[in-house]
C-alpha positions in Angstrom: 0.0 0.0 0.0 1.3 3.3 -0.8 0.2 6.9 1.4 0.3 10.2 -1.0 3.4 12.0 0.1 0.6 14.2 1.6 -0.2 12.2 4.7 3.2 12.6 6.0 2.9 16.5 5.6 -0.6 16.3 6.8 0.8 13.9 10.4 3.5 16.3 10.7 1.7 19.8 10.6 -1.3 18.1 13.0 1.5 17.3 15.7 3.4 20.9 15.0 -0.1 22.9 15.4 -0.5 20.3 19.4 2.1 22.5 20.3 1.2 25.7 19.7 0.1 27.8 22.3 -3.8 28.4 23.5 -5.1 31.1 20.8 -1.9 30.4 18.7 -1.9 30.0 14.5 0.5 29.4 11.9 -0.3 29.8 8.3 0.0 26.9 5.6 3.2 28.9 4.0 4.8 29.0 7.6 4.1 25.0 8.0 5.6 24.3 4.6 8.9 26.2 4.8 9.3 24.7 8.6 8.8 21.1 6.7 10.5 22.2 3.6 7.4 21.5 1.5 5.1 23.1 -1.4 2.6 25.4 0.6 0.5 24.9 -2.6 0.3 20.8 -1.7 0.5 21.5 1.9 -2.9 24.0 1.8 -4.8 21.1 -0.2 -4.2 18.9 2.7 -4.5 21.2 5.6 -8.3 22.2 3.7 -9.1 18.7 3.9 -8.1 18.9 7.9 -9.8 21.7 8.1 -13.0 19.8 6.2 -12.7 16.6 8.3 -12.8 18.9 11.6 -9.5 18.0 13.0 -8.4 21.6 12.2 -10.1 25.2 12.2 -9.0 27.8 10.3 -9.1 31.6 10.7 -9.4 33.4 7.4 -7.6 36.6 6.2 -4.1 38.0 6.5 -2.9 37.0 9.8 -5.3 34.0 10.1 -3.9 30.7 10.1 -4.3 26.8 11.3 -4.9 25.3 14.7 -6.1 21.9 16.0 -9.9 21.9 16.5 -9.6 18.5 18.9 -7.5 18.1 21.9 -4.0 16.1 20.1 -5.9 12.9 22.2 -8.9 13.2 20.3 -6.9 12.5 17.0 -5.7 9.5 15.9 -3.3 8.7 12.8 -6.5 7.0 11.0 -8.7 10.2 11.4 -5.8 11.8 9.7 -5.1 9.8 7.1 -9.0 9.6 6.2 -9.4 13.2 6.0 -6.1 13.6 3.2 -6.9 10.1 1.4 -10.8 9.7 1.8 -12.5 6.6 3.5 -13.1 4.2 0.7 -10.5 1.1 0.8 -7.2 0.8 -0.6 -7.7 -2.3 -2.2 -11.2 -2.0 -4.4 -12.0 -5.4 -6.4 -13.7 -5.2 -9.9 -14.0 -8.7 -10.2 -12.0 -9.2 -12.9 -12.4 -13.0 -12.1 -15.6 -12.3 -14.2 -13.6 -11.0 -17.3 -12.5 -12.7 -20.4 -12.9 -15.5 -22.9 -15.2 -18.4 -21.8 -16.9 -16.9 -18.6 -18.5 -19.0 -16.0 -22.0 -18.5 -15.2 -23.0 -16.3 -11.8 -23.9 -19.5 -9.5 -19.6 -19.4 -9.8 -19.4 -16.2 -7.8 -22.2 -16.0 -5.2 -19.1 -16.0 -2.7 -17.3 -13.0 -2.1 -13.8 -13.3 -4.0 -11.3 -14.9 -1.3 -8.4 -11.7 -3.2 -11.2 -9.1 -1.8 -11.8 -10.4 1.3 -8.2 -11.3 2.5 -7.6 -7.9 1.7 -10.2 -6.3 3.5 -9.1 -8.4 6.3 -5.3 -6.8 5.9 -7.3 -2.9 5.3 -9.1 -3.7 8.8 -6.0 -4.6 10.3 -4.0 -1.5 9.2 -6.9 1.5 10.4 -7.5 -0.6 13.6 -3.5 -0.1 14.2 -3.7 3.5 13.0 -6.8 4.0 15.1 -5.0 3.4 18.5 -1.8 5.8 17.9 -3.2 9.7 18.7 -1.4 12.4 18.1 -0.5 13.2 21.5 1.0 9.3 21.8 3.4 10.6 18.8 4.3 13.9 20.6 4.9 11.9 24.0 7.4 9.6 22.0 9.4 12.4 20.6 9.4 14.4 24.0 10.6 11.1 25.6 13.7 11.2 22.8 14.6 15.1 22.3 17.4 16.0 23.9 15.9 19.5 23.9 17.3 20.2 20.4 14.0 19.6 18.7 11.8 21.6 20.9 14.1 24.3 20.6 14.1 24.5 17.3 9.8 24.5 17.5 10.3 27.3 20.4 12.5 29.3 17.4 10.2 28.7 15.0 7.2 30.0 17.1 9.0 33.0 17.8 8.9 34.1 13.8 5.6 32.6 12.8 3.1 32.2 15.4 0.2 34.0 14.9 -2.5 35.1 17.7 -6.2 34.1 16.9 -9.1 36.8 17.1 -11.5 33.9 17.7 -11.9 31.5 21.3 -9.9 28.5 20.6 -12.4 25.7 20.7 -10.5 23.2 21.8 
């Protein structure tokens, strides 16, 4: 199975914005240069966030991102269903129906054994990404930084944070 290079800018921005501080934004072109991304790319995923309810969004000039859940509240799976959609990776066509000489239907009242071993495989994989929140991921790193990656967050604050107008709501 193969992610769009947009989940891993979409996990990454979600667990930069659990840090930010109550009433703090950052804009999309912020996130990207901190990740070294396309902000073009970055905003189509971050609009999907945004649409999925894991982020809100302040419009205008100094509006920006922030999470609209407590980092807890998201998981990895809700993330990657709000960049890749919810429909599963694997979708059968049942091509065993195709070509010369087909069989009749009585042949394929059961479900294909392909489909359903890979359904089994698709369950396995969200019910995996279902149990790791965001706020496990930003307990791992905290647990490994020697205080040079929250440092270089604290820095990056500094130049880009942006102060909401609105209540946070989360």
């Amino acid at each position: 199975m193969k992610l769009s290079d947009g989940i891993e800018q979409a996990i990454h921005s979600v667990t930069v914005m659990a840090s930010l501080p109550p009433g703090g934004l950052l804009s999309a072109a912020s996130l990207a240069e901190f990740h070294g991304v396309s902000a073009s790319y970055l905003l189509k995923h971050l609009q999907a966030l945004s649409r999925a309810k894991i982020l809100r969004t302040e419009p205008g000039p100094r509006g920006g991102y922030a999470l609209a859940k407590w980092p807890e509240d998201i998981t990895l799976l809700d993330i990657v269903l709000a960049v890749e959609g919810p429909e599963p990776a694997f979708r059968c066509r049942e091509i065993r129906q195709n070509g010369p000489n087909p069989l009749p239907k009585k042949y394929f009242n059961a479900p294909c054994q392909i489909n359903a071993a890979m359904l089994k495989a698709e369950q396995a994989y969200r019910r995996e990404l279902r149990s790791v929140t965001v706020a496990d991921l930003i307990a791992q790193v905290r647990a490994d930084d020697d205080g040079a990656i929250e440092a270089r967050g604290c820095a990056f604050f500094e130049q880009h944070i942006r102060h909401s107008s609105q209540s946070p709501e989360t």
